[in-house]
C-alpha positions as CSV (number, residue, x, y, z in Angstrom):
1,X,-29.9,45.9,-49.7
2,X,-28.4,42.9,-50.4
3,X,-25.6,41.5,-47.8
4,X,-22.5,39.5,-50.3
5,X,-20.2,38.4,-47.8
6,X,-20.2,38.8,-44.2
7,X,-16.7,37.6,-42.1
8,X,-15.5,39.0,-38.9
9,X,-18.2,40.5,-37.8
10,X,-18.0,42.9,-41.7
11,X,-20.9,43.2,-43.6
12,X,-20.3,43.6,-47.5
13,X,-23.7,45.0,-49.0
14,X,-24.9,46.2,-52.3
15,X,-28.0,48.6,-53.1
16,X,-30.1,47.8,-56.1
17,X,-29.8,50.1,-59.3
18,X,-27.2,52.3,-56.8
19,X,-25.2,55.6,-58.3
20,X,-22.1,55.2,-60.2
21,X,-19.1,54.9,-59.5
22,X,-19.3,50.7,-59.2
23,X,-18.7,50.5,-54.9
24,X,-20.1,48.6,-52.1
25,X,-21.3,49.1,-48.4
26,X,-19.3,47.9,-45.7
27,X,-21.0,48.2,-41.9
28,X,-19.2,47.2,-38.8
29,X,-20.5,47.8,-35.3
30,X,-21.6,51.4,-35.4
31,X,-19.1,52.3,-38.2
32,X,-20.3,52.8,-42.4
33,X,-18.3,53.2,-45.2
34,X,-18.5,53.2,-49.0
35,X,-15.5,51.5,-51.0
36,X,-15.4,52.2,-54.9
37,X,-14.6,48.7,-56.9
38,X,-12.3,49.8,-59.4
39,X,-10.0,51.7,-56.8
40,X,-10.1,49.8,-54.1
41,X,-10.3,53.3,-52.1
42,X,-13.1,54.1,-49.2
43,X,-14.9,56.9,-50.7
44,X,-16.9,58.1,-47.5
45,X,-17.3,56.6,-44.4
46,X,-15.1,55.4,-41.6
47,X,-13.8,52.0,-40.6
48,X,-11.1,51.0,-37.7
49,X,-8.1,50.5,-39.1
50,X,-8.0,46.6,-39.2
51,X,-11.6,46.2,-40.4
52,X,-10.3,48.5,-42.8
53,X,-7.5,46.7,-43.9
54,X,-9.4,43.4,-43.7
55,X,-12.1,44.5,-46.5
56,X,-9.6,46.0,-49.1
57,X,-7.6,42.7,-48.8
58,X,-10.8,40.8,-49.4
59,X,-11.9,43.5,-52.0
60,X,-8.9,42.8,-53.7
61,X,-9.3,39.3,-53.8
62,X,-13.1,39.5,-55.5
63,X,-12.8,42.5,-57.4
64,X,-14.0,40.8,-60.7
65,X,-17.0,39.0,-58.5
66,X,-17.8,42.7,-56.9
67,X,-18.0,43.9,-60.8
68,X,-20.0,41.6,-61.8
69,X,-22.3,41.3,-58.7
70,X,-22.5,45.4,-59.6
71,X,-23.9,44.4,-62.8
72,X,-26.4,42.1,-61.4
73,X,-28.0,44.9,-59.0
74,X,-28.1,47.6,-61.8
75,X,-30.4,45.1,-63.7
76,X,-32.2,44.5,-60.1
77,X,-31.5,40.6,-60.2
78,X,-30.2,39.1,-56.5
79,X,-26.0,39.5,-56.3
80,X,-24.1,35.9,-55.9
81,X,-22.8,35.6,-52.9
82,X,-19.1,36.5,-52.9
83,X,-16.2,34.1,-50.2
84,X,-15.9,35.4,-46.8
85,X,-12.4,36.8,-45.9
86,X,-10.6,33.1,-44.2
């Protein structure tokens, strides 16, 4: 599983050819979660509340570069490596 962007101690990862809906993997610490891309909403999982907030702001930010890095792992080609949360 790839890793896109890692900042403050978040890890953003991707599976290759994963299920749809379009989402991503977020681990920090001990704590998982699963964000969708087009809503911006953590499907399953559990994140504090500032790691949390932290990796929807940054979602936000790449939502267009989290689409297309999707793309890229359906097709099982590496994902581009997406900014870190500054």
């Amino acid at each position: 599983m790839p890793t896109i962007s890692t900042f403050y101690g978040i890890l953003i990862r991707m599976f290759f050819n994963d299920h749809s809906p379009p989402h991503f993997h977020v681990e920090y610490g001990e704590f998982r979660a699963l964000v969708d891309i087009q809503t911006l909403e953590i499907k399953c999982g559990d994140l504090p509340r500032r790691a949390q907030c932290l990796v929807l702001d940054w979602a936000k930010l790449h939502q267009q570069e989290l689409i297309d890095d999707w793309d890229l792992c359906l097709a099982k080609q590496q994902p581009k490596p997406i900014e870190p949360l500054l």
